[in-house]
N, C-alpha and C positions, 0 to 999 in steps of 0.2 A: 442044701447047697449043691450045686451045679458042678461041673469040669472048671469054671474056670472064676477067676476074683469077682464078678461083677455077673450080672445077666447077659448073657451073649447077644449080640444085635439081633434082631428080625432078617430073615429076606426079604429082601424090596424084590417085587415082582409086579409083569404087566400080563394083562390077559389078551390071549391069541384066542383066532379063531379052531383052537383046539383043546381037548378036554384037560391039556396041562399049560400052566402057569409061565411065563418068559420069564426069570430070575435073572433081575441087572446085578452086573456086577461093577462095571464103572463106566461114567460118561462121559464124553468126549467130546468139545463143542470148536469147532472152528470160528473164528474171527475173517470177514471182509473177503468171502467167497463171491458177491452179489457185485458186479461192478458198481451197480448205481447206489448202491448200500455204502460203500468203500467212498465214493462221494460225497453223502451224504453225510457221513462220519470226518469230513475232510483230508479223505487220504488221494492216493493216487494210484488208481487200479491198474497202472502203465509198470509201478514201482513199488508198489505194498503186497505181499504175494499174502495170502491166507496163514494165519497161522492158529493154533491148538491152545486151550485150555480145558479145563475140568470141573465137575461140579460131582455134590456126592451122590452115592446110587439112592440114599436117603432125600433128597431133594424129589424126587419126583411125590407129584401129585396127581391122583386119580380124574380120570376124565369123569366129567358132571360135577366134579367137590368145588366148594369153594375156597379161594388161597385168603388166606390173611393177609392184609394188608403190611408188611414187613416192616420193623422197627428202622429208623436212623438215618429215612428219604423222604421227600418229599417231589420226588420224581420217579415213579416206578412205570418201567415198558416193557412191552412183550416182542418178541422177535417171534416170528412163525418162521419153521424150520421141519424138512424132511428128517424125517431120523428113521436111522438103518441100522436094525439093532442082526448082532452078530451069530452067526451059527458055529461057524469055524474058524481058528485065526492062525497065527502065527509069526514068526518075522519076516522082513523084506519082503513083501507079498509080491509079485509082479500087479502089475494092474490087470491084465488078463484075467487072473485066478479068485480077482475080486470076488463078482458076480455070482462065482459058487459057493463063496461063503456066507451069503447074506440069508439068514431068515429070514427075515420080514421087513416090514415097514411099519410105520407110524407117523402120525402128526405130531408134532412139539412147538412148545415157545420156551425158550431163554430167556428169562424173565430178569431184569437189569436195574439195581437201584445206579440211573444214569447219572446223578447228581456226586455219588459217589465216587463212581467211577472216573468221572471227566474231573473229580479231586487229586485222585491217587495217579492219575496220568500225570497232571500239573505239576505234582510233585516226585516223577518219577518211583513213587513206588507200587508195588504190586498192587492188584484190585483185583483179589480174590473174592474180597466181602462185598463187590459189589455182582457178582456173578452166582457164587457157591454157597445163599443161604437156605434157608430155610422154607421149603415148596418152590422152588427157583426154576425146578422143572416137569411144570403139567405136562403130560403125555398121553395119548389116546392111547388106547388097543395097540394091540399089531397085527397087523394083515400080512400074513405068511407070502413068500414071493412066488407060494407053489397057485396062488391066487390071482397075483399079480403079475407075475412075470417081473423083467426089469424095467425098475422106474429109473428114468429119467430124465421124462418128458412132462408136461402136463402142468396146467394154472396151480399156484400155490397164493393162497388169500388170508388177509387178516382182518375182522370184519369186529369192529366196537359195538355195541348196543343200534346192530345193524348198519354203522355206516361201515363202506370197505375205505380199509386205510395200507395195506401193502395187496400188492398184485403184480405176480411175476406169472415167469415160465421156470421150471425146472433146468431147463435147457441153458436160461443165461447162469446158471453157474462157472466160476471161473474156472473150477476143477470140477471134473464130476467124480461122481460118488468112486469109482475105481481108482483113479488117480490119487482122489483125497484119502482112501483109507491103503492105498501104496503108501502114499509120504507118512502116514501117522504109526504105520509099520515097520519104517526106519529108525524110528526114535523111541517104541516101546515095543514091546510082542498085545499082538491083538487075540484078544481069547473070549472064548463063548460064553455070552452075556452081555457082553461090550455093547451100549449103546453109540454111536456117532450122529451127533445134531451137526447138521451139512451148511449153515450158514442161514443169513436173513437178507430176502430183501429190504429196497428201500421202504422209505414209511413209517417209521419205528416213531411212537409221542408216548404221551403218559397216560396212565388211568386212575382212575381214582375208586375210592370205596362205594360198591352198589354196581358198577361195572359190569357188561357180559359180553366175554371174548366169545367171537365163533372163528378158527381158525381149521382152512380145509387144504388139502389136495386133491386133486382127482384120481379117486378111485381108493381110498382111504377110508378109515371112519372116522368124520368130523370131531373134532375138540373143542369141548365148549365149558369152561370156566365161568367162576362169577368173583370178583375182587370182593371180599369182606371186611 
């Protein structure tokens, strides 16, 4: 018997290009940062401001794995998204003081049982289960920003069994990455491990089993998934 009633959970961790481990400790996914996304979705990017939800640090999936197919849809999408995973945090960050807190980067998809979701919209309740299941979020590596410098520029793609299906710029984000983890620092304290998935463009459809996402940034290391 251990310290505590049950098995204590594992660390969820991502590998960097360093001889230690990135240990998540919780994710944080913005909603309708993409103007043409926010369209797409039928909002109004004039009057729908981005907002925050969550998935668990258990949710991520290793780049190269394959995800299972998810119970209780028949509509499953990936959303390609920057994620800035956190070195230092705190409250009320200014946006200034962003940038130094950022280790790394990575590629992510937000993986969306969207049949669900556009249920629990219809019916005004939560749609956690259509965001927060189970391998919900594959993630590549993380490229330290001592590598990168600050991204905030640069094509971000989402490519199906080779056809491309979303293709932006970093750039059309409606918040960028400092402003977005200012405002998400007003509503909780940000602390090291924190990952932040920064939105999706437009483009988002379904996949099916057999599937192989190749989803990039520039200057990243590509994510490449296969639906099981």
């Amino acid at each position: 018997m251990g310290n505590y009633a049950v098995a204590e959970p594992q660390i969820v961790s991502l590998l960097s290009m360093s001889t230690r481990p990135f240990p998540v400790r919780r994710i944080y996914c913005v909603g309708r940062n993409y103007a043409d996304h926010v369209k797409e979705m039928g909002g109004d990017p004039a009057k729908d401001e981005p907002f925050f939800f969550m998935k668990p640090a258990d949710a991520i999936l290793q780049n190269g794995e394959t995800m299972p197919y998810p119970p209780g849809t028949s509509d499953l999408q990936p959303e390609v998204e920057l994620v800035v995973a956190m070195n230092l945090g705190g409250k009320n960050i200014p946006p200034e003081k962003v940038n130094d807190m950022i280790f790394g980067y990575a590629v992510g998809l937000d993986m969306t049982r969207r049949d669900l979701q556009k249920g629990f919209k219809e019916k005004g309740q939560p749609w956690e289960m259509s965001k927060a299941f189970d391998f919900s979020a594959p993630c590549s590596s993380i490229t330290p920003e001592m590598y990168t410098g600050v991204v905030a520029k640069g094509p971000i793609q989402l490519k199906v069994n080779g056809q491309l299906r979303q293709s932006a710029d970093l750039g059309d984000m409606i918040w960028g990455v400092p402003e977005l983890i200012s405002k998400l620092s007003h509503l909780v304290e940000i602390v090291p491990g924190d990952l932040i998935f920064t939105g999706t463009p437009a483009g988002v459809g379904p996949v099916v089993k057999g599937d192989k996402i190749e989803a990039t940034i520039a200057g990243l290391e590509p994510l490449l998934i296969e639906i099981g």
